[in-house]
DOTI-861463 format. One record per residue (C-alpha): residue number from 1; residue in three letters; x, y, z. Coordinates in steps of 0.5 Angstrom, whole numbers. Layout:
N
<NUM ALA <X Y Z>>
...
END
This chain:
323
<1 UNK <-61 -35 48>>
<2 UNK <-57 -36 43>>
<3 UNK <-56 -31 37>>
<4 UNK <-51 -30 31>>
<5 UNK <-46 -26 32>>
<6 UNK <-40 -23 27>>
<7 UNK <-34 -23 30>>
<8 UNK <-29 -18 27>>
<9 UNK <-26 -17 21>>
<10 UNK <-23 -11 17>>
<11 UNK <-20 -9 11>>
<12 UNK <-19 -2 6>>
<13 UNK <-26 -1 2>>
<14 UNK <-26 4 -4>>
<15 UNK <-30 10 -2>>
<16 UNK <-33 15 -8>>
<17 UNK <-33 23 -8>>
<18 UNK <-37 25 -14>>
<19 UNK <-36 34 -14>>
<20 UNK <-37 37 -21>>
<21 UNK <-33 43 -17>>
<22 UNK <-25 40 -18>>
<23 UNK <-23 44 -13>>
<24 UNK <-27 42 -8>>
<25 UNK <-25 35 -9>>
<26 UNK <-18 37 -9>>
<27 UNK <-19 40 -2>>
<28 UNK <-23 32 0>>
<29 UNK <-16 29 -2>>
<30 UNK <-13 32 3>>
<31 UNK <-17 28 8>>
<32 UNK <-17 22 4>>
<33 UNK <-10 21 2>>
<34 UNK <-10 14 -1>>
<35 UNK <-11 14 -8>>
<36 UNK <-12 7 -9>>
<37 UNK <-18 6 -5>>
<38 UNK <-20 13 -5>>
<39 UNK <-24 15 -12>>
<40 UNK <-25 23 -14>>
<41 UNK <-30 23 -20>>
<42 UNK <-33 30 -23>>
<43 UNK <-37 27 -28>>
<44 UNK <-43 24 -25>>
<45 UNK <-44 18 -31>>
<46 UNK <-37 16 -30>>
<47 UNK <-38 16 -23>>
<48 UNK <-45 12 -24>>
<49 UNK <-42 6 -28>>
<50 UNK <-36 5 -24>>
<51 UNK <-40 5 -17>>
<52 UNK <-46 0 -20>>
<53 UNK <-40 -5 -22>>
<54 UNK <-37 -4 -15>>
<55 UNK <-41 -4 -10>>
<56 UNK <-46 -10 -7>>
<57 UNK <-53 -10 -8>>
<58 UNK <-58 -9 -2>>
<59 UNK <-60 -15 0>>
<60 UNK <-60 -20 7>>
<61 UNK <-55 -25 4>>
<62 UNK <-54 -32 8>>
<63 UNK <-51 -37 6>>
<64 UNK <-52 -43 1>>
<65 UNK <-51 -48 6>>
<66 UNK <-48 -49 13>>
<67 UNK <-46 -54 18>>
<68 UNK <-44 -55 25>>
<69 UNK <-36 -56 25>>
<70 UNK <-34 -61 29>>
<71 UNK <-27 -63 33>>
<72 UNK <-27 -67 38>>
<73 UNK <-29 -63 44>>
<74 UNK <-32 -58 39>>
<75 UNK <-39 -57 37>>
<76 UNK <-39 -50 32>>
<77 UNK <-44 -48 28>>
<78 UNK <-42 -43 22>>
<79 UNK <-43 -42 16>>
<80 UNK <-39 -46 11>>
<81 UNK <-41 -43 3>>
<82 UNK <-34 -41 1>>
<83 UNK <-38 -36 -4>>
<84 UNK <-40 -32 3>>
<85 UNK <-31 -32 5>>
<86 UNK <-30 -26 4>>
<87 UNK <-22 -27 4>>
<88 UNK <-22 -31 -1>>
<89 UNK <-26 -24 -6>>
<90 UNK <-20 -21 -9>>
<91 UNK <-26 -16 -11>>
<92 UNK <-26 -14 -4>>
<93 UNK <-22 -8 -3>>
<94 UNK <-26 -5 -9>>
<95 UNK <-32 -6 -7>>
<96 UNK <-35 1 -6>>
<97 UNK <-37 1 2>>
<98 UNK <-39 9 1>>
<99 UNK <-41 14 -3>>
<100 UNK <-41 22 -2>>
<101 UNK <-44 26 -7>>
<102 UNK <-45 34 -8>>
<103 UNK <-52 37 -9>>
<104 UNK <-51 41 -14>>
<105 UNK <-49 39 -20>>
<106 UNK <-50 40 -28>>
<107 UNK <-55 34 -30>>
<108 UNK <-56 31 -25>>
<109 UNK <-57 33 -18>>
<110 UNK <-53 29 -12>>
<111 UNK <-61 27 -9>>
<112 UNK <-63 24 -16>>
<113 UNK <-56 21 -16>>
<114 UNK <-56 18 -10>>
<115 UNK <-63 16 -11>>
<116 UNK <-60 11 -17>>
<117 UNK <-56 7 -13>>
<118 UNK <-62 6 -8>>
<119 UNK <-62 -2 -9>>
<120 UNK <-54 -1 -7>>
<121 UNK <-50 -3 0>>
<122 UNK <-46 4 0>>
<123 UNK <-48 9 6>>
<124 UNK <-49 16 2>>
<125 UNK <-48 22 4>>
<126 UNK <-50 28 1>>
<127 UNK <-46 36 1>>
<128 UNK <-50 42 1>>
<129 UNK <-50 48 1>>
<130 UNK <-53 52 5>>
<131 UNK <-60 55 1>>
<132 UNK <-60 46 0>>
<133 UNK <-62 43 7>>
<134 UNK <-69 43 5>>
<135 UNK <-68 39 1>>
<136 UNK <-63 34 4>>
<137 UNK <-68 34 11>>
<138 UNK <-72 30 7>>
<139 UNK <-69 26 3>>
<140 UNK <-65 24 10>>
<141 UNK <-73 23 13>>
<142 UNK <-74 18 6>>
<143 UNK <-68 14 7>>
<144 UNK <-64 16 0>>
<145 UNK <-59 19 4>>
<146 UNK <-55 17 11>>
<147 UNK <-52 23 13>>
<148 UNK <-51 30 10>>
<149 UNK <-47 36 11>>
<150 UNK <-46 43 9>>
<151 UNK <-40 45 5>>
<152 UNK <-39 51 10>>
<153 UNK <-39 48 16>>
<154 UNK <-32 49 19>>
<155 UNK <-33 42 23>>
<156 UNK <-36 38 16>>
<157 UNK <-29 35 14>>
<158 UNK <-28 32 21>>
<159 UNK <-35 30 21>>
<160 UNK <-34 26 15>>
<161 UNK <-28 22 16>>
<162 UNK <-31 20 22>>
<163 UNK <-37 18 19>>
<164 UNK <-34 14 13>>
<165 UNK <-29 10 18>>
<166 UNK <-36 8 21>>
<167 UNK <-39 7 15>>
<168 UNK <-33 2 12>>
<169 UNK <-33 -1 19>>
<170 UNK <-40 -3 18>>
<171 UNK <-39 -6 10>>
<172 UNK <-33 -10 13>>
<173 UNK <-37 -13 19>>
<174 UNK <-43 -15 14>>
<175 UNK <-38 -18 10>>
<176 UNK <-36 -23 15>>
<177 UNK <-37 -30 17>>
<178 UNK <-44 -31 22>>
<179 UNK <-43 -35 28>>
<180 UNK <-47 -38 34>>
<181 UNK <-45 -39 40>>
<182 UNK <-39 -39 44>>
<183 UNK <-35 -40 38>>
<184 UNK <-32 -33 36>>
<185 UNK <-36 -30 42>>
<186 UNK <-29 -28 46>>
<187 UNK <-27 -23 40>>
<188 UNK <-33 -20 39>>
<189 UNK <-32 -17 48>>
<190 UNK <-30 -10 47>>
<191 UNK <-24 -12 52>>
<192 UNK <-22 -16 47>>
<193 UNK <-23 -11 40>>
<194 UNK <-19 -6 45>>
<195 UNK <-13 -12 44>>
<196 UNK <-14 -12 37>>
<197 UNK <-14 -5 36>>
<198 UNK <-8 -4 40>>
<199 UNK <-5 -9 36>>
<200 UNK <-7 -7 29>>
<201 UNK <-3 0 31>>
<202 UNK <4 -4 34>>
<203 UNK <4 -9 28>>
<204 UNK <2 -4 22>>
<205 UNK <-4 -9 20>>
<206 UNK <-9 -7 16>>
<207 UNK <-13 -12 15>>
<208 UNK <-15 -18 19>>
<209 UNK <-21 -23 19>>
<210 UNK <-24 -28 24>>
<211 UNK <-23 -35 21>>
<212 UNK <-28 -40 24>>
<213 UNK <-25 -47 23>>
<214 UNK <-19 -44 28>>
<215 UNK <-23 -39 32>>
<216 UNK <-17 -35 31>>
<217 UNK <-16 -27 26>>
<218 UNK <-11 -28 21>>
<219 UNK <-8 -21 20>>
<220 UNK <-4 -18 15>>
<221 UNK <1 -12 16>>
<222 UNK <1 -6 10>>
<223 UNK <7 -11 7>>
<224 UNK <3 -17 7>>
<225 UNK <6 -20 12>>
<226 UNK <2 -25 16>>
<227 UNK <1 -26 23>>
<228 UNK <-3 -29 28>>
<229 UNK <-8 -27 33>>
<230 UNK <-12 -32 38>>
<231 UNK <-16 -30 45>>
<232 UNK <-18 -35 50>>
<233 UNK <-23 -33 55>>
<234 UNK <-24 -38 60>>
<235 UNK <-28 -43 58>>
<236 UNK <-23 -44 51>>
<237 UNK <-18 -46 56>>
<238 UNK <-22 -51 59>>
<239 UNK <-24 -53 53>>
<240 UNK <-17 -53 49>>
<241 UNK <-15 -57 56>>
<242 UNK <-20 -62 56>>
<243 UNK <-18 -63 49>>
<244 UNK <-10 -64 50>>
<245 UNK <-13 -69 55>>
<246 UNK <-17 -73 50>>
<247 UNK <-11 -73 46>>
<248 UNK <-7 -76 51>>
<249 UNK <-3 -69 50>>
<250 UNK <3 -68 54>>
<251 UNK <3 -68 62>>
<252 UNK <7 -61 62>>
<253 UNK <3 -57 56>>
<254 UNK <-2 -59 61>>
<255 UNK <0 -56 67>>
<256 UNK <3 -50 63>>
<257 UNK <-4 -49 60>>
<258 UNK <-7 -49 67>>
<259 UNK <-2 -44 71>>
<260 UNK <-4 -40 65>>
<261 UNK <5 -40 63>>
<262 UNK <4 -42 55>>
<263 UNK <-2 -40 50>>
<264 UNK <-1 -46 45>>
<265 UNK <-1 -43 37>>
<266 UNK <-5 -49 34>>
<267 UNK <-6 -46 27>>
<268 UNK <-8 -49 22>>
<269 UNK <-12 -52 27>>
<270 UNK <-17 -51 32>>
<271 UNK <-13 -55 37>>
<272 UNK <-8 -60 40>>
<273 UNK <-8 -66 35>>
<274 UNK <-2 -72 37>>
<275 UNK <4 -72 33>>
<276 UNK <3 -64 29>>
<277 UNK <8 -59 31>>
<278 UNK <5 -51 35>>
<279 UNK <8 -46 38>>
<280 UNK <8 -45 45>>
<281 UNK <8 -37 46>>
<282 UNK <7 -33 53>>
<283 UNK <0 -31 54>>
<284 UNK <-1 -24 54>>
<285 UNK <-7 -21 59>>
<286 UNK <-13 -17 56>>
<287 UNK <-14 -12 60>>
<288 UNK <-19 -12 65>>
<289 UNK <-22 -19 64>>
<290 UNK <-19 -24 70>>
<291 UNK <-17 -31 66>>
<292 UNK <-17 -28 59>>
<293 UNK <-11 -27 54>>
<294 UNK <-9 -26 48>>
<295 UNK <-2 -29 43>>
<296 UNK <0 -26 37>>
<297 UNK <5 -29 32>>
<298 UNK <8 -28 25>>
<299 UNK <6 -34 20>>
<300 UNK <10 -36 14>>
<301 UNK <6 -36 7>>
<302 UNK <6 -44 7>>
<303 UNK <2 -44 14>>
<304 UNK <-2 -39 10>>
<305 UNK <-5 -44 6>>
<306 UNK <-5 -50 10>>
<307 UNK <-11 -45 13>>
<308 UNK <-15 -46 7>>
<309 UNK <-14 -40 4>>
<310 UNK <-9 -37 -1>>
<311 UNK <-12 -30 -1>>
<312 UNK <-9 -23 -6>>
<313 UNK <-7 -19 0>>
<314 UNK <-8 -11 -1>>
<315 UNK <-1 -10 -1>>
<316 UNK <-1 -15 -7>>
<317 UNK <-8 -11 -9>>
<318 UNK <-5 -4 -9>>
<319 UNK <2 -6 -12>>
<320 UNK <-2 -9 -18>>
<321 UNK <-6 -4 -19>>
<322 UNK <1 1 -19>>
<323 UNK <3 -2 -25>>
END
């Protein structure tokens, strides 16, 4: 049976540390160094407004509209609202994907606060003391906060890292395009996001998303250079010859594709199409899946956007905000 699927996306999120202690935040930035996307706040009202303008409400947002995607040879059925491309948000980087909240506070405590923002998309951790556990316990059971810690754990500060790269992880994926069957389904194999993840750390990416109307993931490195990813399992390189065939497509693509010696880039498209130039790149092997592969490739800007997007890159986000 089909069922929906999202395939990968990743991009730097805003976390929010509330502590009206100033040395214990100064302690949190040292695991949390980036302070563009990391946010120290110790006045718990000035860390409420900027949180309620930052983060998504609670909700199960589908699309306005979908439709089935065709090319010759495929049948796609994705979601199309631009509303719903997360690449074209330049709010996206400051959306808050996370907020960790001190228990004990002046005025507000780190439960009554996490309990206001309870109709936002954020995951909420909560740090106690010792003589608080009780308290944090239940307001673990009622569902106001996803995790919570003690200050005085030796492991806490581990602990949370860990978590909060799960947390952002989980915000990205909610973000990203839903799609139904075999479209998008070889990057969601954890073969595949093994690959990805072994490129993300050679290339310096720190953002990627899965783009539907290529079945590719366009990345972005830390100086917003892009570059693309595509992997075919092989029911895409049957499909992709058939549509080279289709085309009346080059003999020697053909024979290439099918003895596994080139892996044509097609972006913009999906595929071969008569008379448009591509890439012709050497397949590289996914580790562990017979007759999977991947190419990567660096593209210019114009190809960028004849992908349908001109996206604020976080290299772009961060040096705006540094000015």
């Amino acid at each position: 049976m089909n069922k929906f699927i999202r395939p990968p996306v990743s991009y730097p999120t805003t976390v929010v540390f509330v502590d009206d202690n100033d040395n214990y935040l100064d302690a949190l930035r040292r695991f949390f160094p980036d302070v563009s996307t990391n946010l120290f706040f110790s006045r718990p009202q000035t860390a409420l407004a900027f949180i309620r303008q930052h983060a998504r409400e609670n909700s199960l947002e589908f699309a306005p509209a979908s439709a089935c995607l065709s090319e010759t040879g495929f049948e796609r059925f994705v979601e199309t609202s631009p509303q719903r491309d997360v690449l074209a948000r330049d709010s996206r980087f400051s959306e808050v994907a996370a907020v960790v909240v001190d228990y004990d506070m002046p005025g507000i405590s780190g439960v009554e606060f996490l309990s206001s923002i309870s109709n936002l998309h954020c995951a909420k951790i909560l740090l106690t003391g010792v003589a608080d556990e009780t308290v944090a316990v239940k307001a673990f059971n009622a569902g106001i906060v996803d995790l919570y810690l003690r200050k005085t754990d030796a492991d806490s500060a581990n602990r949370l890292v860990h978590f909060l790269k799960d947390a952002k992880s989980r915000h990205c994926s909610e973000a990203g395009w839903l799609a139904l069957g075999e479209n998008g389904i070889t990057y969601c194999d954890p073969r595949t996001r093994s690959v990805i993840d072994q490129v993300v750390k050679d290339k310096g990416i720190v953002e990627y998303y899965w783009r539907p109307e290529q079945n590719a993931i366009l990345m972005f490195d830390r100086e917003g250079r892009a570059s693309v990813f595509v992997a075919w399992a092989e029911h895409d390189w049957i499909a992709q010859g058939e549509i080279v065939a289709d085309e009346s497509g080059p003999a020697e693509l053909l024979r290439q594709m099918a003895v596994r010696e080139v892996m044509p880039l097609f972006w913009p498209h999906l595929a071969f199409r008569s008379n448009v130039e591509f890439r012709m790149l050497k397949p590289q092997p996914i580790p562990g899946w017979g007759d999977a592969f991947y190419c990567w490739s660096q593209v210019e800007s114009p190809e960028v956007a004849q992908g349908g997007v001109r996206p604020l890159t976080f290299a772009q986000w961060r040096s705006d905000r540094a000015r």
